[in-house]
C-alpha positions as CSV (number, residue, x, y, z in Angstrom):
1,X,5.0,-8.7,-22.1
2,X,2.4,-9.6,-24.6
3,X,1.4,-12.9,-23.0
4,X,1.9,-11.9,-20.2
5,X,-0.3,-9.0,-20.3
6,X,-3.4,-11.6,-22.7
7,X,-3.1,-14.0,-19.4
8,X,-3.5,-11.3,-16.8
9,X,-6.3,-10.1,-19.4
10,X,-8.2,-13.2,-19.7
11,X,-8.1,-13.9,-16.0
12,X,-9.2,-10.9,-14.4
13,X,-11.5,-10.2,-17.7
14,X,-13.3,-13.9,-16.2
15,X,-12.9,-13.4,-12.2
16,X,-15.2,-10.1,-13.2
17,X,-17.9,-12.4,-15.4
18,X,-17.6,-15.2,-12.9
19,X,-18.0,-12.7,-9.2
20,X,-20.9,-10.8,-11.5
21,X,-23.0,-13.0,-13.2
22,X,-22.2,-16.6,-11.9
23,X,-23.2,-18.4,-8.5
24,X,-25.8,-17.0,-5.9
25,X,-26.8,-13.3,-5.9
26,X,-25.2,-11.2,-2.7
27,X,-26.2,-8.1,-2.9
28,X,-28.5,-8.4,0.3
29,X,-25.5,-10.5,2.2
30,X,-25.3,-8.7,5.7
31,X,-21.7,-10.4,6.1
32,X,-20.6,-9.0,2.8
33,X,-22.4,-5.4,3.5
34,X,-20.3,-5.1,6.7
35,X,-17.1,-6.3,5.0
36,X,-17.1,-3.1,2.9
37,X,-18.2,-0.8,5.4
38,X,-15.4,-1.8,7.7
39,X,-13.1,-1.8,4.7
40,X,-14.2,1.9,3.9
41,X,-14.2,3.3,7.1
42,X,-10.5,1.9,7.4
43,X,-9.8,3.6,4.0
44,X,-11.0,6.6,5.3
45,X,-8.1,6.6,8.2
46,X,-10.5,5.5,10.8
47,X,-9.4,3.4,13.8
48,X,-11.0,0.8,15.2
49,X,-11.2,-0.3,18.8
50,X,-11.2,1.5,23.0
51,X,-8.7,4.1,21.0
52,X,-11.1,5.4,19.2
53,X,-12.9,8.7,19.2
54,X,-15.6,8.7,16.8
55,X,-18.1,6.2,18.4
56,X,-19.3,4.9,15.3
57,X,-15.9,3.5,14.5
58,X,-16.4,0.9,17.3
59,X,-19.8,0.1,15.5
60,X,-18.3,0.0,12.1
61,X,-21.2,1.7,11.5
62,X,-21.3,4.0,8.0
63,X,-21.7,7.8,8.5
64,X,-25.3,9.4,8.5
65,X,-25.1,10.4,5.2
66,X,-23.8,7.2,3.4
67,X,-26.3,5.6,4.8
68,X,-29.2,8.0,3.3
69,X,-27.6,7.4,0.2
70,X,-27.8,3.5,0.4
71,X,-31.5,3.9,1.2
72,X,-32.5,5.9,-1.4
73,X,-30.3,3.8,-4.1
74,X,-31.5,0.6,-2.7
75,X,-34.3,0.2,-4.8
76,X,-31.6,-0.7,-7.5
77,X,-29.5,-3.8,-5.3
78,X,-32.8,-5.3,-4.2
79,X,-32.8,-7.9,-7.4
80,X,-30.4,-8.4,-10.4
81,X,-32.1,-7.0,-13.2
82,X,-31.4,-6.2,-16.8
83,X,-30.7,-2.4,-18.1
84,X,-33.7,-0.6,-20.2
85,X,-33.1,-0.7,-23.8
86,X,-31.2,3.3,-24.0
87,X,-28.2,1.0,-21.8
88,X,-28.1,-2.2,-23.9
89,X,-28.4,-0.6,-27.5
90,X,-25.9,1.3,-27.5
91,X,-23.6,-1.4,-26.1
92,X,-25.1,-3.8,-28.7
93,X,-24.1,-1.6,-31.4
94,X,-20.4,-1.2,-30.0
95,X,-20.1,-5.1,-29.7
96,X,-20.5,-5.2,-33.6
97,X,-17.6,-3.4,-34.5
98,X,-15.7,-4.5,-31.3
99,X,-16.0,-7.9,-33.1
100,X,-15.3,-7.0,-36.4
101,X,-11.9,-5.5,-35.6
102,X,-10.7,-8.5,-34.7
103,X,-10.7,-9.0,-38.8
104,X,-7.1,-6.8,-38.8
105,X,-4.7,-9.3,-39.5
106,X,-5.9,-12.5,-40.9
107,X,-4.5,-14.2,-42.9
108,X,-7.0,-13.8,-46.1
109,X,-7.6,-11.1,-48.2
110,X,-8.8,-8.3,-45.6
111,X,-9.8,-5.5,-47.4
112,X,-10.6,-3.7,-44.8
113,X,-6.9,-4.1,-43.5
114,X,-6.0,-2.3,-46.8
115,X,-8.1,0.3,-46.7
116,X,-6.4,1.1,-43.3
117,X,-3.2,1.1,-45.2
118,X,-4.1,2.8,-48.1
119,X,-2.5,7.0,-48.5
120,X,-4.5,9.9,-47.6
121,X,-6.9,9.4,-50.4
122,X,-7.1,14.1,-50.1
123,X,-3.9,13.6,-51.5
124,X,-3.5,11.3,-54.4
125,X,-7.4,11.7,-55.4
126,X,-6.2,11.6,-59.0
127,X,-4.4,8.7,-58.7
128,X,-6.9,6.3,-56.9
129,X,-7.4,4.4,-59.8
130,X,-3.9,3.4,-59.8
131,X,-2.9,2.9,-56.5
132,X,-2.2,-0.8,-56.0
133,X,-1.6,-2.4,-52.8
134,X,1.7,-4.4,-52.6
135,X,1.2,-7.8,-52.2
136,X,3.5,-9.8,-49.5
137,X,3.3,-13.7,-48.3
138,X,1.3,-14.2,-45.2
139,X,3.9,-16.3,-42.7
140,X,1.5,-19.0,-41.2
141,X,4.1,-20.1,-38.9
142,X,4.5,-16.8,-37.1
143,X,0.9,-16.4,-37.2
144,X,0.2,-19.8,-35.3
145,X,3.6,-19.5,-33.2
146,X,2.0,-15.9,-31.8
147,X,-1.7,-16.4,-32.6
148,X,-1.9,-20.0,-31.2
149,X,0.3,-18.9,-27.8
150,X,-1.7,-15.8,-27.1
151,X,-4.6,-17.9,-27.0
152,X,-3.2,-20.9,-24.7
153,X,-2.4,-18.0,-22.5
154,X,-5.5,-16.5,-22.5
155,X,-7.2,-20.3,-21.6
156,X,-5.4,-21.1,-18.9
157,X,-5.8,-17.8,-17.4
158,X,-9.3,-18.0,-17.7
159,X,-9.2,-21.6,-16.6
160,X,-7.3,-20.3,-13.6
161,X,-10.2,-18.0,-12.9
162,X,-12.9,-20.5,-13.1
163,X,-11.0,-22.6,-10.4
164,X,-10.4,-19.5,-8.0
165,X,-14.3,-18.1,-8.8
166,X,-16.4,-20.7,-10.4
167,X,-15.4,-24.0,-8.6
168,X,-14.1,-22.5,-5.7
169,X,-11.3,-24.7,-5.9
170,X,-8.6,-22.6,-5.4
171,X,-9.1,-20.3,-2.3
172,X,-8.0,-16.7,-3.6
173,X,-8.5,-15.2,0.4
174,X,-5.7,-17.8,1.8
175,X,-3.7,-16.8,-1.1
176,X,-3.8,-12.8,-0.2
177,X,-3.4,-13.8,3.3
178,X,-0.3,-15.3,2.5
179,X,0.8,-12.5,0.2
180,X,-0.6,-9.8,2.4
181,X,2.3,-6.8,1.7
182,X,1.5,-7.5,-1.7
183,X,-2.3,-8.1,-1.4
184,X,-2.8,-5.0,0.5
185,X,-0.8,-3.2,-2.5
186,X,-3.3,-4.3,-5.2
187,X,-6.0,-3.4,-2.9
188,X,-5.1,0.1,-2.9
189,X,-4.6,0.2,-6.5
190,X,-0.6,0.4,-5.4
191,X,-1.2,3.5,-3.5
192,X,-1.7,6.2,-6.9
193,X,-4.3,7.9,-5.8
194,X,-2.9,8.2,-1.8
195,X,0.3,9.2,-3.7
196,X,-0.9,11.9,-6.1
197,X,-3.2,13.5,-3.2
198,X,-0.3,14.0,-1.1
199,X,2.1,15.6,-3.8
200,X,-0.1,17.2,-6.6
201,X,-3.3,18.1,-4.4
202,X,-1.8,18.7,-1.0
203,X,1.1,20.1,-2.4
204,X,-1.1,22.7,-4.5
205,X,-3.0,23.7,-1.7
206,X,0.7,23.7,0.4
207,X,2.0,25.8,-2.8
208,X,-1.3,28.3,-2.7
209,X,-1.5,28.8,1.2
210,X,2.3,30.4,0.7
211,X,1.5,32.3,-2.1
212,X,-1.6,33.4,0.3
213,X,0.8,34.3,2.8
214,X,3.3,36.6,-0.1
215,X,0.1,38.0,-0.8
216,X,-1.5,39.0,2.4
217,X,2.0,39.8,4.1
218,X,4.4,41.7,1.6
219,X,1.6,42.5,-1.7
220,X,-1.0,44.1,0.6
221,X,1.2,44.8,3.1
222,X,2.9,47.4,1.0
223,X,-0.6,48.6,-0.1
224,X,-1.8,48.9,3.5
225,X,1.1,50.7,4.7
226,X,1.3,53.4,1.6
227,X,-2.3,54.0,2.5
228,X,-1.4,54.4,5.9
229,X,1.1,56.7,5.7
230,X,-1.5,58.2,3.7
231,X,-3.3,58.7,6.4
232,X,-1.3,59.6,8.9
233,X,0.4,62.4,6.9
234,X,-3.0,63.4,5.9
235,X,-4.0,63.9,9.4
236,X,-0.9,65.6,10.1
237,X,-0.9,68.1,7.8
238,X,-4.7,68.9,8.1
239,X,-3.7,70.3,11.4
240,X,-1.3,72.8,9.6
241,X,-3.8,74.5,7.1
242,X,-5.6,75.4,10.4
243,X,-6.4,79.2,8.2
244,X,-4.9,80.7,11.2
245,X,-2.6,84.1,9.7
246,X,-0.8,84.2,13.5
247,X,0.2,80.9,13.0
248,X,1.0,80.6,9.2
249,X,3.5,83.5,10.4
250,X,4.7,81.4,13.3
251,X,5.8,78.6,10.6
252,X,7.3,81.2,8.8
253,X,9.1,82.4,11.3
254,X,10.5,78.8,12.5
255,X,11.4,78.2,9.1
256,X,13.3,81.4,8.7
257,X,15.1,80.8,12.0
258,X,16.3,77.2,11.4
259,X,17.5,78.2,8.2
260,X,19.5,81.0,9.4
261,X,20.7,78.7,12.8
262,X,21.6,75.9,9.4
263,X,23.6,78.7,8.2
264,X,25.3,79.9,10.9
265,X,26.6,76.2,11.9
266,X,27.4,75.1,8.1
């Protein structure tokens, strides 16, 4: 896994150089513009050809809005050109230490390695004076063996990569065309982000349009109908307290008689 992975590292690290900084600049190629608008338009699920309803899809023209955007960011494409310095220092001063890590694990007295491996210094702080680092036998041979592979890996991917992108020796398009299943795979970025929009985000909003639906139909449902039959016994009884004596005595005199008709049956 190890070489394979400082291969795959080496090559794609140098196809990225070699598309970015190496041969003609294409940032004004028509061809290539139109490439990646018809790529995006089909990776937005639009159709192409008399099937189609959106007339711009048989234009392969970009929506209105994209193409605001690439007017008012095209000052930037319209020549390669190098960063201000607050872009370049701070990736100047990361390269230091990005190279200086590579010290971890040669094979001469790193101190810096044993610092790494030294305790929690919080913890022994009266013993400091005494700690000593053990001292073991560096193995040259499995040093080379791993050292010396990784890095014949690492050339021939990037020679591999300066004959698909540099020389143009090696044509990478009839190679995806053969391998187009698998191409298409890598394109996509094997189909993560397609993948975790339908189950996480479409199944959240799946999830929270039936929790909606508990919420609307049974939670205020049984709110809405207690205040309804709020109202309709409120309405019903207002017509009772009508501060009538004749009929207070009427109600009186119902009650009395079904109790006594009650009575008489039971």
């Amino acid at each position: 896994m190890g070489w394979l992975t400082a291969g795959i590292t080496a090559f794609y690290m140098f196809r990225m150089y070699f598309s970015t900084f190496e041969g003609t600049f294409r940032g004004q190629d028509s061809s290539i513009k139109n490439q990646l608008k018809t790529e995006q338009l089909q990776r937005m699920g639009l159709a192409f050809g008399p099937g189609a309803m959106n007339p711009q899809e048989l234009t392969a023209e970009m929506p209105p809005e994209a193409d605001d955007h690439e007017a008012h960011e095209g000052h930037h494409s319209s020549e390669p050109h190098e960063s201000p310095l607050s872009m370049t220092l701070p990736l100047m001063l990361l390269a230091i230490p990005s190279i200086l890590i590579g010290l971890v694990g040669t094979p001469f007295n790193n101190y810096f390695e044993e610092f790494l491996h030294r305790p929690s210094v919080g913890t022994i702080a009266s013993h400091v004076s005494e700690l000593e680092i053990p001292s073991t036998e560096f193995n040259w041979t499995e040093f080379l063996v791993m050292g010396g592979s990784s890095v014949g890996i690492a050339l021939i991917g990037i020679t591999l990569a300066s004959l698909f992108y540099l020389r143009h020796k090696i044509d990478a398009g009839a190679i995806a065309h053969k391998i187009e299943p698998l191409y298409r795979l890598s394109l996509n970025k094997w189909y993560i982000d397609e993948i975790y929009n339908s189950v996480f985000v479409q199944g959240s909003r799946r999830l929270a349009r039936q929790v909606l639906e508990v919420d609307v139909r049974i939670v205020d449902g049984v709110v809405n109908l207690a205040g309804f039959a709020t109202l309709v016994s409120g309405e019903g009884l207002k017509y009772l307290e009508n501060g009538r004596v004749q009929f207070y005595a009427l109600i009186v005199f119902g009650a009395v008689l079904g109790f006594v008709l009650v009575s008489g049956i039971t």
